[in-house]
C-alpha positions in Angstrom: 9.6 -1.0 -17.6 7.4 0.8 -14.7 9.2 3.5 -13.0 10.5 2.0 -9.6 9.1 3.4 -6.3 10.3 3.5 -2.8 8.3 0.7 -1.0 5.0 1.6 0.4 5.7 3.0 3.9 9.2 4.2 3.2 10.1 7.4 1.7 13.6 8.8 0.3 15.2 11.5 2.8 16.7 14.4 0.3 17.3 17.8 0.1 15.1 19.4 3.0 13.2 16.5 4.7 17.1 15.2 5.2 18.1 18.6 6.9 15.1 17.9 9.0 15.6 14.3 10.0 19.3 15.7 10.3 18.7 18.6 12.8 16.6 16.6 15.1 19.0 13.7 15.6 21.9 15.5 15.7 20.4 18.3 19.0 19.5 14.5 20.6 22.5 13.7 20.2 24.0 17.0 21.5 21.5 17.1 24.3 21.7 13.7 25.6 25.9 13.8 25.7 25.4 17.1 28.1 23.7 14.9 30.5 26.0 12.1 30.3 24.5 9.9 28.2 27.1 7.5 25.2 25.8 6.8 22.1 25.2 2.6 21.3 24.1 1.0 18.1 22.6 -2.0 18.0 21.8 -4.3 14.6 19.0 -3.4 12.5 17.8 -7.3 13.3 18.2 -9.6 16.1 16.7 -12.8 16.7 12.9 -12.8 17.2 13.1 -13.7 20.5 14.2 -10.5 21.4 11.0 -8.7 20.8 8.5 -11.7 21.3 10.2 -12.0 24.8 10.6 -8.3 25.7 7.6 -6.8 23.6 4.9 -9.8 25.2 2.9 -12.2 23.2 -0.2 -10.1 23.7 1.4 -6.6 22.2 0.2 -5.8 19.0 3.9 -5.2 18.2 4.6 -8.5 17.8 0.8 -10.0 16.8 0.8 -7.6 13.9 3.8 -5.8 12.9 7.0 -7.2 12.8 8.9 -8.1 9.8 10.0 -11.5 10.9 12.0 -14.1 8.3 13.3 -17.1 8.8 17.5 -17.0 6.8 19.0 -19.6 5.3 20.4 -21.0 8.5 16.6 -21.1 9.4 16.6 -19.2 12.1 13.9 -16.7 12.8 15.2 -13.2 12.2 13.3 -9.5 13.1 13.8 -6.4 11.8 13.7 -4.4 14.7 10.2 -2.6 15.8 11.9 -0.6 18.7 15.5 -0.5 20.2 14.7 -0.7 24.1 14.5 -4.5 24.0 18.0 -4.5 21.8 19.9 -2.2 24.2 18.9 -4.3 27.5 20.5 -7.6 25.0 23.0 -5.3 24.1 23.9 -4.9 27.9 23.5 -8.4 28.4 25.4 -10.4 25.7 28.7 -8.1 26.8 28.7 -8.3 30.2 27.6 -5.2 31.5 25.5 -6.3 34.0 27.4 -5.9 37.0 29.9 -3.5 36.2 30.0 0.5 36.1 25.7 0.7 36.5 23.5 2.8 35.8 24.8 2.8 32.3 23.5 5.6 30.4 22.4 4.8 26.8 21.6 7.4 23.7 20.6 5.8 20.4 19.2 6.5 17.4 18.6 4.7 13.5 16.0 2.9 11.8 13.4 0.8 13.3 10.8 -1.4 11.2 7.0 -1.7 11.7 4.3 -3.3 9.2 1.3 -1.1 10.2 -1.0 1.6 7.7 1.4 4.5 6.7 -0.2 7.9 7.5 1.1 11.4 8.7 4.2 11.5 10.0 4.1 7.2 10.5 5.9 4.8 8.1 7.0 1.1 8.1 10.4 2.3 8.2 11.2 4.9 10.8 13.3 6.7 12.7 13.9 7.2 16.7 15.5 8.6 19.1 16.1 7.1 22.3 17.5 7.0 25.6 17.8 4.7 28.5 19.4 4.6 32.1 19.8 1.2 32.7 20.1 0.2 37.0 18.8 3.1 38.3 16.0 2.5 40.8 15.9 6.2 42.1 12.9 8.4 41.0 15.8 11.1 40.1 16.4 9.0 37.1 13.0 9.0 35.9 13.0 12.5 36.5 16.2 13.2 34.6 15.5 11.3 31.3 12.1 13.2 31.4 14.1 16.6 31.5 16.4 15.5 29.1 14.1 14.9 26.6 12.2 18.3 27.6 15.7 20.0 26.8 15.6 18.2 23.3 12.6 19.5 22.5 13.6 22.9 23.8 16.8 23.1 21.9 15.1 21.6 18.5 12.1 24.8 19.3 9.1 22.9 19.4 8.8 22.7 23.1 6.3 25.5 22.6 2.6 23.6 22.4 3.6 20.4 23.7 2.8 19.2 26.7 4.3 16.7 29.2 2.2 14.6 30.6 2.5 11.6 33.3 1.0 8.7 35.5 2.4 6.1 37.2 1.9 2.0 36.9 2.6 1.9 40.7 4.7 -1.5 41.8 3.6 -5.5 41.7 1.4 -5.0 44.8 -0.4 -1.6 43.1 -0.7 -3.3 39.5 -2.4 -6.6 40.8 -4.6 -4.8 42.8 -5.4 -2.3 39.6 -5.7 -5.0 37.9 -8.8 -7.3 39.5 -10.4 -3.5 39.4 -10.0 -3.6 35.6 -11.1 -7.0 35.1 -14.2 -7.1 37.4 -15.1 -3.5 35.4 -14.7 -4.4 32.0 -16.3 -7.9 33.1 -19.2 -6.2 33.8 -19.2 -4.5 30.1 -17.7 -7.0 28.3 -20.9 -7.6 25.7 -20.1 -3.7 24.9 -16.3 -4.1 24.4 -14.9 -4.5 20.9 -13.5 -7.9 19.8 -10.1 -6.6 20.2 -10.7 -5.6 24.0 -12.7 -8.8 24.5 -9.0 -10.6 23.6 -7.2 -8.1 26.0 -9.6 -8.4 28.7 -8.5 -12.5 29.1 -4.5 -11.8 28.1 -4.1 -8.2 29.4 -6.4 -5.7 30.8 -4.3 -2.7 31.0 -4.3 -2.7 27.1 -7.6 -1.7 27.0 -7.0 1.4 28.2 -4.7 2.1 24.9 -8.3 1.2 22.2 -9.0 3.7 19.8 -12.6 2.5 19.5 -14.9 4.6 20.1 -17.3 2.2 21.9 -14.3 1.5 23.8 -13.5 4.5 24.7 -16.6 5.7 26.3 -16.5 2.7 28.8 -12.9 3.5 29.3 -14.0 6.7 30.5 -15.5 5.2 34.0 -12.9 2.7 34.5 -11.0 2.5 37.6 -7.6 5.0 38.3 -4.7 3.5 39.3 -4.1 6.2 42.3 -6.8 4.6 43.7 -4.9 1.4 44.5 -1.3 2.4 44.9 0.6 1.5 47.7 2.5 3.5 49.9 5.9 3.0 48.4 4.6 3.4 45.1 2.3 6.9 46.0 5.7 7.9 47.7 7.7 7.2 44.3 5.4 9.0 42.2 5.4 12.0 44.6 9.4 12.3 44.4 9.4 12.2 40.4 7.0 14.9 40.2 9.2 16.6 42.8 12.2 16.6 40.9 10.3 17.6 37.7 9.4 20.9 39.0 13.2 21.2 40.6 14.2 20.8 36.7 11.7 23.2 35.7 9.8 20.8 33.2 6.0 21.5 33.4 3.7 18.7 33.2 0.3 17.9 33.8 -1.1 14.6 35.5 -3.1 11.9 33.2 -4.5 8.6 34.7 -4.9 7.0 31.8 -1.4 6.8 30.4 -0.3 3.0 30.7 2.0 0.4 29.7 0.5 -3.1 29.0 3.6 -5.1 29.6 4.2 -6.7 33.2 7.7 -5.3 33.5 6.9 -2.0 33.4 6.1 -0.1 36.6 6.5 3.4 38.7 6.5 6.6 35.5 4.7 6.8 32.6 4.9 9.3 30.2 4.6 11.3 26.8 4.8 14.3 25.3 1.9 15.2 23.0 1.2 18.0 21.0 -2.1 19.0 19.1 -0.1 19.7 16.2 0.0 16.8 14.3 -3.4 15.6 14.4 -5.2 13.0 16.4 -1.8 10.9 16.7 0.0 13.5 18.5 2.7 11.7 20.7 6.1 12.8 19.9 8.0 11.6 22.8 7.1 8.6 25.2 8.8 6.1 27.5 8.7 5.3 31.5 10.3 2.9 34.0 10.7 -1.2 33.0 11.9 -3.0 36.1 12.1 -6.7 34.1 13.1 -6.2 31.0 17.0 -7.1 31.1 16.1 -10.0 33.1 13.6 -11.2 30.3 17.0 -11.0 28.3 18.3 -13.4 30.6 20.6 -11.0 32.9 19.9 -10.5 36.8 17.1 -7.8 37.9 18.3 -4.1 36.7 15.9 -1.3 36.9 15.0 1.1 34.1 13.5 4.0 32.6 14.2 5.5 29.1 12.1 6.7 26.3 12.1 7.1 22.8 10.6 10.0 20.1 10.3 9.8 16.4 12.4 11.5 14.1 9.8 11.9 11.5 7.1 13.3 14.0 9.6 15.8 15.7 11.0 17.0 12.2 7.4 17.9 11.0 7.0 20.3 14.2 10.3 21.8 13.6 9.5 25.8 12.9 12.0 26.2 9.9 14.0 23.4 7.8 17.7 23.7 8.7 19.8 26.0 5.5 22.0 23.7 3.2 25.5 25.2 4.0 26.2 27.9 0.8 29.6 26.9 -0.9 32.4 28.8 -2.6 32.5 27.6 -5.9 36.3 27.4 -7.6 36.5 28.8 -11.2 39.3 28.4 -13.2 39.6 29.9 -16.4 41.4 27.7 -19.1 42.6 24.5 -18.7 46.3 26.1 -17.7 44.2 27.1 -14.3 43.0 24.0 -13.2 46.3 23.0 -11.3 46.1 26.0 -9.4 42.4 26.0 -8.7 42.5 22.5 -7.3 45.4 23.9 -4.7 42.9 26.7 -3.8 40.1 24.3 -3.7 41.6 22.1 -0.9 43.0 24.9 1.1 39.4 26.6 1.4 38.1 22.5 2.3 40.8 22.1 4.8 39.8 25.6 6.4 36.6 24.3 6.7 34.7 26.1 3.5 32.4 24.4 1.9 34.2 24.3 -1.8 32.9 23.2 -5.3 34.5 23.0 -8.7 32.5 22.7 -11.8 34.1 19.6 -13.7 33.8 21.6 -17.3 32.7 24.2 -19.1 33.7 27.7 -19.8 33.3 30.9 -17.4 29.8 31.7 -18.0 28.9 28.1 -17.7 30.9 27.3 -14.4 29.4 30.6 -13.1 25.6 29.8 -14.2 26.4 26.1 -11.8 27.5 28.1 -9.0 24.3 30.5 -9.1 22.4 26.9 -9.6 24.3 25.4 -6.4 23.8 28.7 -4.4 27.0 29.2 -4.0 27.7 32.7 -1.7 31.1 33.5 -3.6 33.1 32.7 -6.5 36.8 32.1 -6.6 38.4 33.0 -10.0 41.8 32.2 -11.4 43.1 32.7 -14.8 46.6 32.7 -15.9 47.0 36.3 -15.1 45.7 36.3 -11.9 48.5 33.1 -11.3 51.2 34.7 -12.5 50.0 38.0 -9.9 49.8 35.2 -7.0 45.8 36.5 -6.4 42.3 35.0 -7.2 39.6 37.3 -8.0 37.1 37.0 -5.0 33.3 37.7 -6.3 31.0 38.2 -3.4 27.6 36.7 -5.5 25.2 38.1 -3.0 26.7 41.9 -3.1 27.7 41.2 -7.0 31.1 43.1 -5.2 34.6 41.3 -6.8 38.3 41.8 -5.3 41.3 40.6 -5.6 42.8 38.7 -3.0 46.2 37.2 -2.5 46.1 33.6 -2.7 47.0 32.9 0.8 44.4 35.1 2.1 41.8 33.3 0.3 41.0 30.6 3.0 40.9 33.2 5.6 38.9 35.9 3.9 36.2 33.3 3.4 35.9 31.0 6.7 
């Protein structure tokens, strides 16, 4: 029979690359509480019209990606491609609408995409998200933007990425964008790939997102949003860039960030770095005025964002260090009583402890050299009937002995 493999796009996290994945959602997690942000989880998959309502028709989310199945109740089931549209449901379906807003959401878990694995991209993935959900202040775009600058701070790979933002402007400002877009591309259409041909009837903003390189050089003299904002909106955008420089995040302005669903508006954002090639976002989100209503709750503005795991573990500098254990070696079978006593007061002290299941002492010392174990503790019957454990410092190649209450202590 043929070896089995992990599915294509999916990968086994072990050893380092879990430390990794580990470290990065575990400083989110750290991070996000500081600011006052609780942890949700949501189910890996939800009924399909969560994303085909909250992603759009036109998204290539939902054209092309999702892992949709229909169960033996034969209804029409999604692994989830993203968590945003889950967490406004989530909100939602337990009555949280009116009550104790903005709520402040971390998250963080698998999400599911059917799309070509490459660097740092795989069908199933991990994020890290946050949201404030009925907040219309620019202080709360402004906020989740710092916190996830202090995320990448505290994870140390704020160093060569770079923060940069736009904004969608309101309804008034996108409509207006909008006929700019249309009557440009219009004039270019023949030029335009079939893809943008499709986008220039259903959405015109996503044209601004092609990768083709014909594309891409007739993007370059479209029209900029801040050409069309209104007041409200140019007055919005001013006070989130305000309190970005009051929170000491730097950032640099780029007019061609967007979002090609209709309920998003005001910030857009990412955080890109050059270090992972040409796909170099790492961190992205903005402000979504209408998504919990497309949920079927009652207007509640927005803003949140969400990062890859994989991406961000790649840029981490070092992998986290497996913790080193104390390995327990008793000598003769007469020991093993008292070793498993020692063994559980070192764990209960908060030291990392092994014991080899068999084998002699040379054998239970060559596994604890294997494990990388920092010291040994070994008890024979003299050593019992002494009340001591002979302490073996396997760094210094030092040994002591040590008074069996002491052991705990000696080595926390």
């Amino acid at each position: 029979m043929t070896a089995l493999q992990p599915v294509r796009g999916t990968r086994d996290l072990i050893g380092e690359e879990f430390r990794r994945h580990h470290a990065v959602a575990e400083a989110a997690r750290r991070t996000s509480a500081l600011y006052g942000f609780e942890e949700w989880a949501t189910p890996i998959f939800e009924d399909t019209r969560v994303f085909s309502r909250g992603l759009g028709d036109s998204s290539d989310v939902v054209m092309k990606e999702m892992y949709s199945f229909t169960d033996r109740g034969g209804d029409s089931l999604t692994l989830r491609p993203e968590m945003t549209a889950g967490v406004c449901r989530a909100l939602v379906s337990n009555g949280l609408t009116q009550t104790n807003l903005p709520r402040k959401v971390f998250y963080a878990g698998p999400m599911f995409r059917y799309e070509r694995p490459q660097k740092g991209r795989y069908r199933q993935f991990h994020q890290i998200g946050i949201e404030v959900l009925g907040a219309a202040e620019p202080l709360a775009d402004a906020e989740v933007i710092a916190c996830g600058w202090d995320i990448l701070v505290a994870l140390g790979v704020s160093d060569g990425t770079v923060l940069e933002i736009n904004t969608l402007g309101d309804t008034e400002s996108r409509d207006a964008y909008r006929a700019a877009l249309v009557a440009y591309f219009s004039a270019h259409r023949e030029a335009l790939s079939h893809d943008s041909r499709v986008r220039l009837e259903k959405n015109p903003l996503r044209i601004l997102d092609s990768k083709d390189e014909g594309d891409r050089a007739i993007i370059a003299g479209a029209p900029v949003i801040g050409d069309h904002l209104t007041e409200a909106a140019a007055s919005f955008y001013a006070a989130v860039k305000a309190h970005l420089v009051r929170f000491g995040v730097p950032f640099r302005e780029n007019p061609r960030i967007v979002r090609g669903l209709d309920y998003y508006s005001h910030t857009a954002f990412e955080f890109v770095t050059d270090r992972l090639g040409a796909q170099g976002t790492v961190m992205a989100g903005g402000r979504y005025n209408g998504l919990v209503e497309e949920m079927g709750g009652p207007p509640t503005p927005s803003v949140g964002w969400a990062a890859g795991i994989e991406r961000l573990s790649m840029l981490l500098p070092a992998a986290p260090e497996a913790a080193r254990p104390v390995a327990v070696i008793p000598v003769g079978d007469a020991a093993e009583a008292a070793a498993l006593d020692v063994l559980q007061a070192l764990r209960r002290a908060g030291v990392v402890a092994e014991i080899a299941y068999r084998g002699n002492l040379k054998r239970r010392m060559e596994r604890a050299n294997r494990i990388g174990a920092r010291a040994a503790v070994i008890l024979g019957d003299e050593e019992i009937a002494a009340g001591v454990a002979q302490v073996r410092d396997l760094d210094a190649g030092t040994q002591e002995k040590v008074p069996l209450p002491e052991v705990p202590g000696r080595l926390a």
